[in-house]
PAZAPA-4460 file (N, C-alpha, C; in steps of 0.05 Angstrom, whole numbers, plus 32768, in hexadecimal, padded with zeros to 4 digits):
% residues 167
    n_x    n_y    n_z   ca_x   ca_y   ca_z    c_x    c_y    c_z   seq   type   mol
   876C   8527   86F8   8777   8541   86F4   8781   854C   870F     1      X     A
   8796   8559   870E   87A1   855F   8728   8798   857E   8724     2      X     A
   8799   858A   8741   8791   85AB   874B   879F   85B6   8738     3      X     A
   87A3   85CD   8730   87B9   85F0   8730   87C4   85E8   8742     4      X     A
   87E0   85F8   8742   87F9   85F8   874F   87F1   8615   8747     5      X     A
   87E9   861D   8761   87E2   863C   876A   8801   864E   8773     6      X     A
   8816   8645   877A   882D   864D   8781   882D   8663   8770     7      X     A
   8832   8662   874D   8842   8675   8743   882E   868A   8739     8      X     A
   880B   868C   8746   87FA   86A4   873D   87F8   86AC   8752     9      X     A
   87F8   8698   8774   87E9   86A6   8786   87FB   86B9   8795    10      X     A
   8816   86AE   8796   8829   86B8   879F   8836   86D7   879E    11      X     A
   8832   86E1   8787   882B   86FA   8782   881E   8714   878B    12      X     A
   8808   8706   8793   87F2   8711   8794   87F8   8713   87B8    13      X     A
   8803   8700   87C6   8807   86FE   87E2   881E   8713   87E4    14      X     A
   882E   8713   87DA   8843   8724   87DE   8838   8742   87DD    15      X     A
   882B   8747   87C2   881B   8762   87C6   880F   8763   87D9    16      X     A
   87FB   8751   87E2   87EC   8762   8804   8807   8765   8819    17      X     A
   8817   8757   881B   8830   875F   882D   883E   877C   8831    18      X     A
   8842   8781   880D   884B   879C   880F   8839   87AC   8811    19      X     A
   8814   87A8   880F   8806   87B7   8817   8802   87C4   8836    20      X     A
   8803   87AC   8845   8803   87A5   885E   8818   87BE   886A    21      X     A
   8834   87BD   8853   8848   87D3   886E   883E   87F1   8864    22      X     A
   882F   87EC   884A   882C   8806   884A   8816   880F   8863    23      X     A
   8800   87FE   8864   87E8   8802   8874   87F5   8808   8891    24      X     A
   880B   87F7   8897   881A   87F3   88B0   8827   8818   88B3    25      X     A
   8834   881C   88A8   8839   8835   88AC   8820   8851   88A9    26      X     A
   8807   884D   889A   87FD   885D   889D   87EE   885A   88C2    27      X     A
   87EA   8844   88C2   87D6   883C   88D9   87EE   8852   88F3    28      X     A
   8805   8843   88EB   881E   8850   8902   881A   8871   890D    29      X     A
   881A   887A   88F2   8815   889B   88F0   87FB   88A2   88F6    30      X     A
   87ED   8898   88F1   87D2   88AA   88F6   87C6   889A   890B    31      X     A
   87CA   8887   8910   87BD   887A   8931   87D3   888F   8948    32      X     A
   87E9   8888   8939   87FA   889B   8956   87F1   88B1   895E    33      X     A
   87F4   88BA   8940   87E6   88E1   8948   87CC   88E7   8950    34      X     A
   87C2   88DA   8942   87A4   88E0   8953   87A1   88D4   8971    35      X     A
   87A9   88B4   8973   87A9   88B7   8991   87BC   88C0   89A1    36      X     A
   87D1   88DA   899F   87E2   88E7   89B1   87CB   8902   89B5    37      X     A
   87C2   8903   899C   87A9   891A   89A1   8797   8918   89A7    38      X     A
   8788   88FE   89B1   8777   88F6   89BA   8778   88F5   89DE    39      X     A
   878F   88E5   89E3   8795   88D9   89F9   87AD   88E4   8A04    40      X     A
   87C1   88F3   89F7   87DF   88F1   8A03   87EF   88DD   89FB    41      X     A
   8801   88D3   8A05   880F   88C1   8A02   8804   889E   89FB    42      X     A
   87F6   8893   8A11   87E9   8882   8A18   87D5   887E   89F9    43      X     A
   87CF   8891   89EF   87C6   8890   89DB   87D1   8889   89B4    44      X     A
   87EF   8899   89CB   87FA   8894   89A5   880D   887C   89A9    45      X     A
   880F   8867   89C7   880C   8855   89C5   87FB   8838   89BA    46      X     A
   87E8   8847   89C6   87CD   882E   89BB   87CB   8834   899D    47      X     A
   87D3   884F   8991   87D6   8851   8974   87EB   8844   8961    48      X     A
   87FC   8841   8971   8814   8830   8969   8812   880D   896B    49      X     A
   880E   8805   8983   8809   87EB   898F   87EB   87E1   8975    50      X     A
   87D7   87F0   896D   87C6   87EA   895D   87CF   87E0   8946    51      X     A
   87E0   87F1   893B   87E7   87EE   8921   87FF   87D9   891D    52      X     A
   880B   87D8   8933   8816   87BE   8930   8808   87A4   8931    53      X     A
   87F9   87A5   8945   87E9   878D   893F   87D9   8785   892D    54      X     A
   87D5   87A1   8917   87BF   8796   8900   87D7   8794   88F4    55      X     A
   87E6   8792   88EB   87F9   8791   88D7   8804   8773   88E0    56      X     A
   8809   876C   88F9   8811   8754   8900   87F7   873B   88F9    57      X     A
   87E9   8744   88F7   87CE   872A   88F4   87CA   872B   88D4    58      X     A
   87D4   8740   88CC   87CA   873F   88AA   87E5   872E   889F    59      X     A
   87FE   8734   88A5   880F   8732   889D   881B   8712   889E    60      X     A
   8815   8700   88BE   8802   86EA   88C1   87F3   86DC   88B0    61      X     A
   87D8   86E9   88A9   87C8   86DC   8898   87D5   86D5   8870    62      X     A
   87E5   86EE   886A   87F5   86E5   884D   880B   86D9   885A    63      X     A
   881A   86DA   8869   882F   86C5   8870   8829   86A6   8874    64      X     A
   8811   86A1   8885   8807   8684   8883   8805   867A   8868    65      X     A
   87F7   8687   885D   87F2   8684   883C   87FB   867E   8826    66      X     A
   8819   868C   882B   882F   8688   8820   883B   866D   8823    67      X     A
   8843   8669   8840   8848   8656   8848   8843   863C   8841    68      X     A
   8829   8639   883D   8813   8629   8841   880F   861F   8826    69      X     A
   8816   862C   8816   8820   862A   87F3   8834   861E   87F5    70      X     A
   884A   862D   87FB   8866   861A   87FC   8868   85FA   8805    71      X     A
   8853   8600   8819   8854   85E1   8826   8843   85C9   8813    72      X     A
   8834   85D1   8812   881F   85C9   87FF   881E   85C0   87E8    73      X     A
   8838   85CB   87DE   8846   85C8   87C3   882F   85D8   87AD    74      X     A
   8820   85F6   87B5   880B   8600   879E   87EE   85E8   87A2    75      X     A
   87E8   85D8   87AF   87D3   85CA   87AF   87BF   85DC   87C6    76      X     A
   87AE   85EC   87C7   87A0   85F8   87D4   8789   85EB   87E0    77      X     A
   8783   85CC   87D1   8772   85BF   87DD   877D   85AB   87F2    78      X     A
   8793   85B6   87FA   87A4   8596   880E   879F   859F   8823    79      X     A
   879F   8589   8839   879E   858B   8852   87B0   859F   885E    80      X     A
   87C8   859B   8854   87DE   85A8   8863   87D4   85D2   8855    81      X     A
   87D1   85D7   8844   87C8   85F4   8842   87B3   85F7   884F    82      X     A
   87A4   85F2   884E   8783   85FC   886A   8794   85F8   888D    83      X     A
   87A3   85E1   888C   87A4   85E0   88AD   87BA   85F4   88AD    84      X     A
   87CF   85FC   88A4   87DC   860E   88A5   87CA   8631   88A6    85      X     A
   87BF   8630   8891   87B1   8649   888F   87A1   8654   88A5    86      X     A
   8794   8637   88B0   877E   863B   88C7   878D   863B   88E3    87      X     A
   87A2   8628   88E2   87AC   8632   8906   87BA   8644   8901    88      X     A
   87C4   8653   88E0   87CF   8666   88F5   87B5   8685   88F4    89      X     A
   87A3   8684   88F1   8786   868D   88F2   877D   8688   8915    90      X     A
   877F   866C   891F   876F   8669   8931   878B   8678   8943    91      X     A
   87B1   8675   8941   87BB   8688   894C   87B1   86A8   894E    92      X     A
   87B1   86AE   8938   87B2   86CA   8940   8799   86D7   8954    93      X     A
   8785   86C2   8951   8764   86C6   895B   8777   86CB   897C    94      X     A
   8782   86AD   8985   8791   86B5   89A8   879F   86C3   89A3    95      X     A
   87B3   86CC   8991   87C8   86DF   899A   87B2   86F7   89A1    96      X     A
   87A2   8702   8995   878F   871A   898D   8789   8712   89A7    97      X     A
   8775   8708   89B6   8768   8704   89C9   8780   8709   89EA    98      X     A
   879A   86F8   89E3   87A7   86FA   89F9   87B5   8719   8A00    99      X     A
   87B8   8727   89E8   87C1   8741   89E4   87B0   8756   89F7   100      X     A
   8791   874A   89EA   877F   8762   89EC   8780   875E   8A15   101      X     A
   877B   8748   8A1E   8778   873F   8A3B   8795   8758   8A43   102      X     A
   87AD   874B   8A36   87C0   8756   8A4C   87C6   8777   8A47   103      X     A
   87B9   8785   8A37   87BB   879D   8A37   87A0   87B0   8A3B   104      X     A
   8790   8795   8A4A   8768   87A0   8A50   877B   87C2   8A65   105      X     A
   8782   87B9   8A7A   877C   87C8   8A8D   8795   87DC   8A97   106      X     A
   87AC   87DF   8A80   87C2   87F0   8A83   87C0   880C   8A80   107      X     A
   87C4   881A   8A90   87C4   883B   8A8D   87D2   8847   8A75   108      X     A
   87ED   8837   8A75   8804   883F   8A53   87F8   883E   8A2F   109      X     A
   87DD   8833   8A3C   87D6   8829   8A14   87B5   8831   8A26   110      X     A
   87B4   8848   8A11   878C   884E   8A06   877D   8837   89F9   111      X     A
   877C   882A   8A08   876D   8814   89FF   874D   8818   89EA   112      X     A
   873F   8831   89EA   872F   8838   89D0   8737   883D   89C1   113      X     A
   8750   884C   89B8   876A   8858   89A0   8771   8839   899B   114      X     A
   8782   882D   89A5   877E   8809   899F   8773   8804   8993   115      X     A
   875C   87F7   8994   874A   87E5   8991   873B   87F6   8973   116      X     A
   8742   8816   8975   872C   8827   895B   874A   8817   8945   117      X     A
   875D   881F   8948   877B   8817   8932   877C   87FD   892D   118      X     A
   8770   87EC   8939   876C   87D0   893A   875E   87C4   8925   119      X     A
   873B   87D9   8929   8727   87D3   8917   872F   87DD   88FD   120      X     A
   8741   87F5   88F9   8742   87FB   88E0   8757   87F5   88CA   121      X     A
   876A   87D8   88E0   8778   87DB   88D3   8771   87C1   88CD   122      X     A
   8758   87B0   88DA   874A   8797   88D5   873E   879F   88AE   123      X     A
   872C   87BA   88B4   8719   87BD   889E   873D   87C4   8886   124      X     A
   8748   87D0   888B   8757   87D5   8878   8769   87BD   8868   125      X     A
   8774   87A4   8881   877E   8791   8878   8766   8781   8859   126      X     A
   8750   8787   8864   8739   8770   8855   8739   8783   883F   127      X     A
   8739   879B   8836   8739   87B0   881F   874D   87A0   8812   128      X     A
   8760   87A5   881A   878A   8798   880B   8786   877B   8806   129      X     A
   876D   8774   8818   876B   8756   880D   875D   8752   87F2   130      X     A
   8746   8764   87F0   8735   8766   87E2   873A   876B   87C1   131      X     A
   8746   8782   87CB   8752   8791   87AE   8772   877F   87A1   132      X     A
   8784   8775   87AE   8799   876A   87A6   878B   8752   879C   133      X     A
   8779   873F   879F   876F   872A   879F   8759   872E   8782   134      X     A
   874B   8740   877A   8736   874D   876D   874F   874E   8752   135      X     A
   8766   8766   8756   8778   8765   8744   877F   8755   873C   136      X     A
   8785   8741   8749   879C   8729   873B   8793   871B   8728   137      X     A
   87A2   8713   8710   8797   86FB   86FC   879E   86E5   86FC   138      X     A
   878E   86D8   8716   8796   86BD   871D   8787   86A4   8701   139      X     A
   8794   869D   86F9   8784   8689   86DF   877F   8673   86FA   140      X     A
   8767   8665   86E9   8758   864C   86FE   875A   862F   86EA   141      X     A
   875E   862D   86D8   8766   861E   86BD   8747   8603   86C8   142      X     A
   8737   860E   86B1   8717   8610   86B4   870D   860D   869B   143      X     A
   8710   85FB   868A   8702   85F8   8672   86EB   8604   8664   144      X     A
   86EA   861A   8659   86DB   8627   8658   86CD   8621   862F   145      X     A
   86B5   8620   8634   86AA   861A   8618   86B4   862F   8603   146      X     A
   86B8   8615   85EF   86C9   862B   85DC   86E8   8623   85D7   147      X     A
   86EB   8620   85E7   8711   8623   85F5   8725   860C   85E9   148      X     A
   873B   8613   85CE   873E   85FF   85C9   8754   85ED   85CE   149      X     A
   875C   85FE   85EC   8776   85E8   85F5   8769   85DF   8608   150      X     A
   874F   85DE   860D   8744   85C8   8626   8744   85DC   8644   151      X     A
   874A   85F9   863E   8747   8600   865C   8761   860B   8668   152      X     A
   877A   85F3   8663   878A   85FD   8672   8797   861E   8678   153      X     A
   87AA   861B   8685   87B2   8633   8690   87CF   863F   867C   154      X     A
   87C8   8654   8675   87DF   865E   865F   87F9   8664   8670   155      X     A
   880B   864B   866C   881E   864C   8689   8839   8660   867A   156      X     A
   8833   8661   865F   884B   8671   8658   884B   8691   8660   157      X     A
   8838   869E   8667   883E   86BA   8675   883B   86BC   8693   158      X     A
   8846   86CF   869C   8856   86DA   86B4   8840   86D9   86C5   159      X     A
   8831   86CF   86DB   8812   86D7   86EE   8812   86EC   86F2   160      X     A
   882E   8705   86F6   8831   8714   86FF   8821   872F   86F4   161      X     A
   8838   872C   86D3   882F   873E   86C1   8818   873E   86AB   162      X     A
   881D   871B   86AA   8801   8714   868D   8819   871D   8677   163      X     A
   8833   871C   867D   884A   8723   8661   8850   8704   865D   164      X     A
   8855   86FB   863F   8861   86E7   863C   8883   86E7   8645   165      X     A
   8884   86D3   8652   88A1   86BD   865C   88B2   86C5   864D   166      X     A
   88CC   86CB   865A   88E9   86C7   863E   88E9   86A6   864C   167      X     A
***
């Protein structure tokens, strides 16, 4: 028996954290800025800005590999090629994160605590949009379940999207 071909349920569901992501991206923008211009001045509603791009850039990363990684994969989620995709670009963002944080440790232009607070919350907020888009979705696992009298499979005639039957 071969895997699910995860492409046409998981895919969906990636796209929704994406558009979650710009929404999160723009709130992080506005309220990291303002609070750190009122916090700090300027320097502040930089590190409020510079924050929120970078959580939006690592989330946006993590469903883009994903995506990817499907495409490549051909929907096989147990193949080599989806984990090593998924994971370097994981073990990327770990150095990009790390080389970022080094070259903006000790600049006067970016509040480096306003940073690093828009950072964390836009860490805890990415894993919420993960949570809940992921919790929502009706990914079928085509799982033979007792009882069941087509053997399990996956009812490929409605939409993953909607759960509406196909024209």
């Amino acid at each position: 028996m071969t895997a699910p071909n995860a492409l046409d349920h998981v895919r969906p569901v990636f796209r929704r954290i994406l558009v979650w992501a710009a929404v999160l991206a723009v709130a992080l923008a506005v309220v990291g800025g303002i609070v750190g211009l009122l916090v700090s001045g300027t320097p502040g509603l930089v590190g409020g800005l510079l924050g929120a791009v970078l959580s939006v850039v690592f989330l946006g990363l993590t469903a883009l590999s994903v995506l990817v990684a499907l495409r490549v994969s051909k929907g096989q989620m147990i193949s080599g090629a989806f984990f090593g995709i998924v994971m370097g670009t994981w073990i990327l963002k770990f150095i990009l994160f790390l080389v970022v944080l080094l070259l903006l440790r000790d600049r006067a232009w970016v509040d480096f605590p306003v940073l690093a607070i828009v950072i964390i919350v836009g860490v805890v907020g990415s894993l919420v949009i993960d949570v809940v888009a992921v919790a929502k979705a009706r990914i079928p696992i085509g799982v033979a379940l007792p009882g069941d009298s087509d053997g399990g499979a996956a009812d490929r005639s409605t939409d993953p999207e909607s759960g509406h039957p196909r024209n």
